[in-house]
C-alpha positions in Angstrom: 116.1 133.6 138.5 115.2 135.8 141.4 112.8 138.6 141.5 110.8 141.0 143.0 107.3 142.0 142.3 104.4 144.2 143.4 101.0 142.7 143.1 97.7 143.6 145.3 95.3 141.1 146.3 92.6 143.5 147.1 91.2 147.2 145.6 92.2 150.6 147.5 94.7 153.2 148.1 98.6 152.8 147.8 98.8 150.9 151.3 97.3 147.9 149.3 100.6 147.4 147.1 102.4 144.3 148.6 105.2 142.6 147.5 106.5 138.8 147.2 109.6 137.2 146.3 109.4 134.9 142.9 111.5 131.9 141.2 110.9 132.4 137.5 111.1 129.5 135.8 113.0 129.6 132.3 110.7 131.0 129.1 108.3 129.4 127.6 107.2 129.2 124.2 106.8 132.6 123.1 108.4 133.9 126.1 111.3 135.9 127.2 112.8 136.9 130.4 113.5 140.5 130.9 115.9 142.2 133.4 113.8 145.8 134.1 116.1 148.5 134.4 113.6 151.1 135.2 109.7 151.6 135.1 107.2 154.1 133.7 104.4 155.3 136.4 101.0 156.1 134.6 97.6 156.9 136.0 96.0 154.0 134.6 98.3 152.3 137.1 96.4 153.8 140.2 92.8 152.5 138.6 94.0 149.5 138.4 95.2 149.5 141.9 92.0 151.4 142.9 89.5 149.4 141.4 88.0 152.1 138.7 89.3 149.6 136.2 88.6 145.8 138.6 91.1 143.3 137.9 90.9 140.0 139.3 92.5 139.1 142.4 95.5 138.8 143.3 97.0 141.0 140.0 100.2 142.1 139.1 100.9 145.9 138.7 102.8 147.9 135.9 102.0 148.6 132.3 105.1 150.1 131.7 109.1 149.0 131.8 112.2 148.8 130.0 115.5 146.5 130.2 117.5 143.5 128.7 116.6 140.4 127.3 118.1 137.7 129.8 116.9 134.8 127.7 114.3 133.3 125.1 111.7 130.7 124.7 112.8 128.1 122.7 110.7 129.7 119.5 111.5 132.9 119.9 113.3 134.4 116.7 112.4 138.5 117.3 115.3 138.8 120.1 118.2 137.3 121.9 120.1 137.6 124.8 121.1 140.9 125.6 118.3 142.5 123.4 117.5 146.2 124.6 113.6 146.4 125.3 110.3 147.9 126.4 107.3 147.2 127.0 104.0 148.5 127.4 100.6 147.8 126.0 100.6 143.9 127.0 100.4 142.1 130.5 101.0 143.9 133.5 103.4 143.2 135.7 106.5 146.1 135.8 106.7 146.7 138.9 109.2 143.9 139.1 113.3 143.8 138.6 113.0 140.8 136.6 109.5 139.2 134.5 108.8 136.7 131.7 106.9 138.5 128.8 105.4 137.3 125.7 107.5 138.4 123.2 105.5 139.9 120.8 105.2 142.8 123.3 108.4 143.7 123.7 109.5 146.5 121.3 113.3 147.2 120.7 115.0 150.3 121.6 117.1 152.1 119.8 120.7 152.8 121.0 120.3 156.1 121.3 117.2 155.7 124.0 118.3 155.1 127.5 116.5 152.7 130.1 115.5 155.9 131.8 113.9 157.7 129.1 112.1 154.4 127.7 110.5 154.2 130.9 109.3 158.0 130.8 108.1 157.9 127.1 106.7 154.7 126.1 103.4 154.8 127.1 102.9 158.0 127.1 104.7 158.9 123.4 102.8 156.6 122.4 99.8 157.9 123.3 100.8 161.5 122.8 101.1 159.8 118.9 97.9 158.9 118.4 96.3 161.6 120.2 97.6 164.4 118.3 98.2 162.4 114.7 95.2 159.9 114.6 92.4 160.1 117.2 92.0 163.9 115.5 92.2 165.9 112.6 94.0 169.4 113.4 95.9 171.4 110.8 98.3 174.3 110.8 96.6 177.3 112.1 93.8 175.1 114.2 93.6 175.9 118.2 93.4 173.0 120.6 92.5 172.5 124.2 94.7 170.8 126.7 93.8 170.3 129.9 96.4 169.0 132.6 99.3 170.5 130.4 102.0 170.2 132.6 101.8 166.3 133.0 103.6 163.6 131.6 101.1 163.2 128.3 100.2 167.0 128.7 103.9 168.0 128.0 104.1 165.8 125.3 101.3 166.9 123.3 101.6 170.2 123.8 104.8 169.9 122.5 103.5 167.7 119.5 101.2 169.9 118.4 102.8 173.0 118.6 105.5 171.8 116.4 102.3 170.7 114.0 101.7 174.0 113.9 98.3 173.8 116.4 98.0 176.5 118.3 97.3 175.2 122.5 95.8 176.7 124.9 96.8 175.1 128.1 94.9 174.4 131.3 96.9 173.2 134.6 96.3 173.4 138.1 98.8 176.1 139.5 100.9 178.8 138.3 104.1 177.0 138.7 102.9 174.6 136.3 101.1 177.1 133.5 104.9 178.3 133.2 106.0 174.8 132.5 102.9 174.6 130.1 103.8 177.7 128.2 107.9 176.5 128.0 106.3 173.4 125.8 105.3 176.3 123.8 101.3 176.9 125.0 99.9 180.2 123.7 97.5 180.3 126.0 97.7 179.6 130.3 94.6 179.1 132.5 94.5 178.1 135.8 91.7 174.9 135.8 89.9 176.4 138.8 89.5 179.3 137.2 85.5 180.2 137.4 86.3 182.8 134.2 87.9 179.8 131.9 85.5 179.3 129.7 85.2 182.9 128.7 88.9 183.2 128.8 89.0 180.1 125.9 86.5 181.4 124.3 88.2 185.1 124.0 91.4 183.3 123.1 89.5 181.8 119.7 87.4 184.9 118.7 84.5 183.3 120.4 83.7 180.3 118.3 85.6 177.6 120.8 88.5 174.8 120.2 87.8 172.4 117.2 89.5 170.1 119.7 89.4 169.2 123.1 92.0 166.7 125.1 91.0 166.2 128.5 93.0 164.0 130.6 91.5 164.8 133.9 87.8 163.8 133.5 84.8 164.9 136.2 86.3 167.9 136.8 86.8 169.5 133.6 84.0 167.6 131.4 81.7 170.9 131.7 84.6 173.3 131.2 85.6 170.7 128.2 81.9 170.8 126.5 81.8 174.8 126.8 85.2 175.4 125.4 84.5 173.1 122.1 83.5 175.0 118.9 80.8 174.0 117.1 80.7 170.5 115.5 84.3 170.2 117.7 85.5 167.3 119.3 86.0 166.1 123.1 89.1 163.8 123.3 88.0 162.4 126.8 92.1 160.1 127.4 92.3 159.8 131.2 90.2 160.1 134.7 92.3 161.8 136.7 89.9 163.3 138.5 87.1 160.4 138.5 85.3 159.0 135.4 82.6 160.9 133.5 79.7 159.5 134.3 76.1 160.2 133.1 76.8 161.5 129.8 73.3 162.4 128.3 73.7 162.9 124.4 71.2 166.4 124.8 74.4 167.2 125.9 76.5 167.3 122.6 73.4 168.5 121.2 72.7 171.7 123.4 76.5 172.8 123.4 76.7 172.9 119.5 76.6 169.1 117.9 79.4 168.1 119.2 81.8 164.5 119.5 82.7 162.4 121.9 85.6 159.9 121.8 87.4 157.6 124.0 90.7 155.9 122.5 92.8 153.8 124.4 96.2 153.1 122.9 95.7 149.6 122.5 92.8 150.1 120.0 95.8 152.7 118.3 98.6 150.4 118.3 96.7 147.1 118.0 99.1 145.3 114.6 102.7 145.0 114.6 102.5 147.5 111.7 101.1 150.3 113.6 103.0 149.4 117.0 106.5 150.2 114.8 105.0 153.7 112.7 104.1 155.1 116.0 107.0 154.1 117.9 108.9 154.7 114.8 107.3 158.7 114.8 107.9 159.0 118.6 111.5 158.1 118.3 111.9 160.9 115.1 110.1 162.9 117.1 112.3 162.8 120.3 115.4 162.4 117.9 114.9 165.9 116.6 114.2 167.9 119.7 110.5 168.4 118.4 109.3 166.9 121.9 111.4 166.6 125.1 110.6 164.1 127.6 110.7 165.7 131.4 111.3 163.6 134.0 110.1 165.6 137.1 110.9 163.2 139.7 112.0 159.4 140.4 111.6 157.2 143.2 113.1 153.3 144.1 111.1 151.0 142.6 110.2 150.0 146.3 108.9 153.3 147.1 106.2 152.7 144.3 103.2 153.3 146.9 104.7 156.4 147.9 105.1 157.6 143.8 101.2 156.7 143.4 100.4 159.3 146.2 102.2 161.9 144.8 100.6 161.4 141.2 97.2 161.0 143.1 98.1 164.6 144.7 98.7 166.1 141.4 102.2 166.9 143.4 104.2 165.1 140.0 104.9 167.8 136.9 105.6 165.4 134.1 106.7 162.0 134.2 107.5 160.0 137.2 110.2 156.7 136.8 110.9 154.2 139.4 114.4 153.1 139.3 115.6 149.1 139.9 
């Protein structure tokens, strides 16, 4: 089969996204070839591309797709032909319109899940999941920081926890998008560049701070992010959308009230088949019963995919951004 995929054989800005022309062979053991549909964009997408996380050259780009099975390796019992999939978590390579992927990291979609809307919500529900459900402990009542909470994860979890009965208060980086914040149900709106945030948090709690932080954005909020946590709270450090946090001295968790760091990836979340299905599994009931909705604030061609990394580098996107095949 024919296909088209995007690949880089260097590090840099969107101009380095090239693209080639492929004959894929038939599967292999373990294998299956997928027809992509449509394809998530995700930050982790431009580090790749950028070189924050180095890949080896030349490398395939895309962490994120969804589609139909178009055949199976020869060993391959978990799907056939015609099999409705996604996948995320595994090999990249999505920016494609056809790819072979091991099989064990495809994961089925239900009927009532479009090709669009799988490509919004994998990777992100999925990490929405385990931020607000495993990577802390909040109960009813609790307060929570969200930084970035108009983007595609930010919308999400502030959805997610608001239904858990967490109280958020949002940070995002206009006023345009602090409305779209407190529509996902944010009891609190702050403008990121505000100079007063931190005492505008700490009002917000009666002065003692968030138990929990989840910052998104990185360099530019890790101060505001270490001010804002309560006492013995915890920094949920997920993205770098702003650059990486660097230099971390642990004084620092000392000094602003004995504080804790984490840094989850998904993989580490959803690393057996067991806990791969529960969270889909919870993402799906989730979505099913209008606890979270997913917002697809734009799309773009799949070949306008340097173009869609721009924009998301811009903080111009407001939730999540799908490149159609």
């Amino acid at each position: 089969m024919r296909a088209r995929q995007a690949f880089i054989s260097r590090h840099g800005g969107p101009e380095v996204i090239e693209w080639r022309e492929v004959d894929l062979p038939a599967p292999g053991q373990g294998e299956v070839l997928m027809e992509i549909r449509a394809v998530g964009l995700n930050y982790i997408d431009t580090y790749h591309r950028s070189g924050l996380y180095p890949l080896p050259m030349p490398a395939a780009l895309g962490s994120e797709c969804a589609g139909v099975v178009l055949a199976v390796g020869p060993d391959v019992k978990s799907h056939a032909v015609g099999d409705r999939v996604g996948h995320c978590l595994g090999t990249r390579g999505d920016y494609a319109t056809a790819r072979l992927v091991p099989a064990r990291e495809l994961l089925d979609l239900p009927p009532d899940i479009d090709f669009t809307t799988a490509a919004a919500v994998l990777l992100k529900g999925g990490t929405t999941e385990f931020l607000a459900e495993r990577a802390a402990t909040l109960i009813e009542g609790d307060q929570a920081l969200v930084h970035a909470a108009a983007g595609g994860v930010g919308q999400l979890l502030t959805q997610w926890l608001t239904t858990n009965g967490v109280g958020v208060i949002a940070t995002a980086g206009s006023e345009g998008k602090l409305a779209i914040a407190r529509q996902c149900g944010a009891t609190h709106a702050f403008l990121a560049h505000d100079p007063d945030l931190v005492e505008k948090v700490r009002a917000a709690t009666g002065g003692t701070g968030v138990p929990v932080v989840y910052d998104g954005v990185g360099a530019a909020t890790w101060e505001a992010s270490l001010k804002c946590a309560a006492r013995r709270g915890l920094i949920v450090s997920y993205g770098n959308a702003s650059g990486p946090v660097t230099g971390v001295a642990l004084s620092q968790l000392t000094a602003h009230g004995s504080l804790f760091v984490t840094r989850p990836t998904m993989g580490d979340y959803y690393l057996t088949p067991e806990e791969r299905a529960a969270g889909v599994s919870r993402l799906w009931s989730m979505l099913r019963h209008g606890h979270v909705k997913v917002t697809i604030g734009q799309t773009y061609p799949l070949s306008q995919v340097a173009e869609a990394h721009r924009a998301i580098e811009a903080r111009e996107t407001v939730g999540s951004t799908v490149l159609l095949v």
